[in-house]
N, C-alpha and C positions, 0 to 999 in steps of 0.2 A: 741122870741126877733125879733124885726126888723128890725136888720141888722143880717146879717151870714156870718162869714166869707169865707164859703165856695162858697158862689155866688158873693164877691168880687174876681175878679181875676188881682189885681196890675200891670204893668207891672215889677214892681221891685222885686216880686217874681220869675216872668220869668228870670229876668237878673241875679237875686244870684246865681239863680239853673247851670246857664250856663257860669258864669263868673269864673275867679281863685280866688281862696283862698289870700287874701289879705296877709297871713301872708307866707306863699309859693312863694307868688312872689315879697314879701321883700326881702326873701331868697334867689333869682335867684340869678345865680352869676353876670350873666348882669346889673343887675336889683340894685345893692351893692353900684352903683358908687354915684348911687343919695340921698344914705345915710341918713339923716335928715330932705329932700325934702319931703320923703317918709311918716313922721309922719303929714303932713297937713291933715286934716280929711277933706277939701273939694275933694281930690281925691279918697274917700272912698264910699261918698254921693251918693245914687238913687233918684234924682229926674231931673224932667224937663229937667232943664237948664245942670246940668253935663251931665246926660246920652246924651242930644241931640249933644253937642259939643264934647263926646267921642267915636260917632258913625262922626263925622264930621273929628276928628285926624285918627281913627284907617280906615276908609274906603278910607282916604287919602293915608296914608303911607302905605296900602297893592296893591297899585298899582303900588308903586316906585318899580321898579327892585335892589333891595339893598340889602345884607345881614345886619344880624341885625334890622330886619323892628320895631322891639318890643321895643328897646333900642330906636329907632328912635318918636316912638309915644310916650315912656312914658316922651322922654327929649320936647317932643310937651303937652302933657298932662301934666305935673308938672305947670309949668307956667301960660297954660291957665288954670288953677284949675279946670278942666276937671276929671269925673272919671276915673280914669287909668285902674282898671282893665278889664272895659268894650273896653278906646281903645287898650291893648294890646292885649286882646281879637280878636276883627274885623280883625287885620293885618292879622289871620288864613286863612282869605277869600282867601289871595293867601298861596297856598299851593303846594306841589311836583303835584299835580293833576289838580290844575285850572290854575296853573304859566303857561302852554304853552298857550290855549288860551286868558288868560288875559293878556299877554305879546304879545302876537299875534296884538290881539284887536288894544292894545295900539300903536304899531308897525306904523299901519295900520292907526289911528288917524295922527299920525306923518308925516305919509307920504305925508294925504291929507294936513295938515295944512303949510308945509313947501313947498315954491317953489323948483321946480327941483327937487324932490324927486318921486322916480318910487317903487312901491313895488320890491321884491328881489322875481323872479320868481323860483328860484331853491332853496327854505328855508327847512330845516330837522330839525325837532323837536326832536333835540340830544343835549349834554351838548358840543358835541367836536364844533360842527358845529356853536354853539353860540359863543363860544370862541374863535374862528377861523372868526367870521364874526362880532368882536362887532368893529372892526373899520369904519365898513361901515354902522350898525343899530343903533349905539346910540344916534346919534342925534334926527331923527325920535322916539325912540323907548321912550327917557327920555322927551322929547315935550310932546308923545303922551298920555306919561304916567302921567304926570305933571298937562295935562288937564284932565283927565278922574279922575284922581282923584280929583282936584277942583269942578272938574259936580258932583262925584259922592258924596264926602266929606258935597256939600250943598244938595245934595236931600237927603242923611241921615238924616241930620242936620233937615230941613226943616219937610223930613215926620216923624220923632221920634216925631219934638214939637207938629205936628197936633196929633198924634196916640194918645200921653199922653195927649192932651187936650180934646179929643175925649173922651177919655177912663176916663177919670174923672168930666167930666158932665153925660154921662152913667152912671155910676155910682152914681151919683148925686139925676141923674132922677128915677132911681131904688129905691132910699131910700126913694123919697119923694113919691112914687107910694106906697111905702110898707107903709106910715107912714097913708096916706090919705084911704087906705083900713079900714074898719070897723072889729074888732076882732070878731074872731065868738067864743067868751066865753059866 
């Protein structure tokens, strides 16, 4: 044959293999509130336009410093009929492990972008010392954080539509190479 599915490689294979279970994260108990919202089949969808605008919510809201970041993306991704599972997915990106320096980062954004604002030279990457100092970081911290997620929200956005567009004339070009080859029967 001349196509195989085995040398097509989708990206919406990648994304199932890596994404949650749609019926699992109906179930969430977070995840309960939006009820009915949940049965829209365009938040299910792999293609183009959802995937690129649910790497655009979920790369957003994993740099908000918030608890509940997933409840946050999915009440962003219901409306914009965005795939859910992909952005409640990305919010992962911050995690107990990346949250100090992407918090940091952001911090650090904040500081430059607001006048009169001095980085805090004696900062401790502990839960006491945040809690103890967010009346002095959160202005910087949610600016900084607010912008790097809109930068980072459109270079998702942006490189997803190129990579799937990419990725399916590739694929394109592939078929019509295979088609223009002569059978050796």
């Amino acid at each position: 044959a001349w196509f195989s599915p085995q040398i097509s490689f989708m990206p919406r294979h990648l994304l199932r293999q890596y994404t949650p279970d749609p019926k699992k994260l109906c179930e969430h108990k977070h995840m309960r509130i939006f009820g009915k919202y949940l049965a829209d089949p365009n938040l299910w969808h792999l293609n183009r336009r959802s995937v690129s605008g649910a790497f655009a919510v979920g790369l957003f809201w994993a740099m908000i410093p918030m608890p509940l970041q997933m409840v946050a993306a999915a009440a962003t991704a219901i409306p914009a009929r965005v795939n859910l599972p992909v952005s409640v997915a990305l919010v992962w990106l911050s995690n107990p492990l990346t949250m100090p320096p992407i918090f940091y980062f952001n911090y650090l954004v904040g500081t430059w972008l607001l006048p009169h604002q001095e980085p805090l030279r004696d900062m401790e990457m502990s839960l006491e010392w945040f809690t103890h100092s967010m009346g002095e970081i959160w202005q910087p911290l949610y600016v900084g954080s607010v912008v790097v997620g809109v930068v980072l929200g459109a270079l998702g956005y942006i490189t997803m539509r190129m990579y799937w567009r990419w990725h399916v004339v590739s694929q394109y070009r592939k078929r019509q190479q295979a088609r223009s080859k002569p059978s050796s029967s």
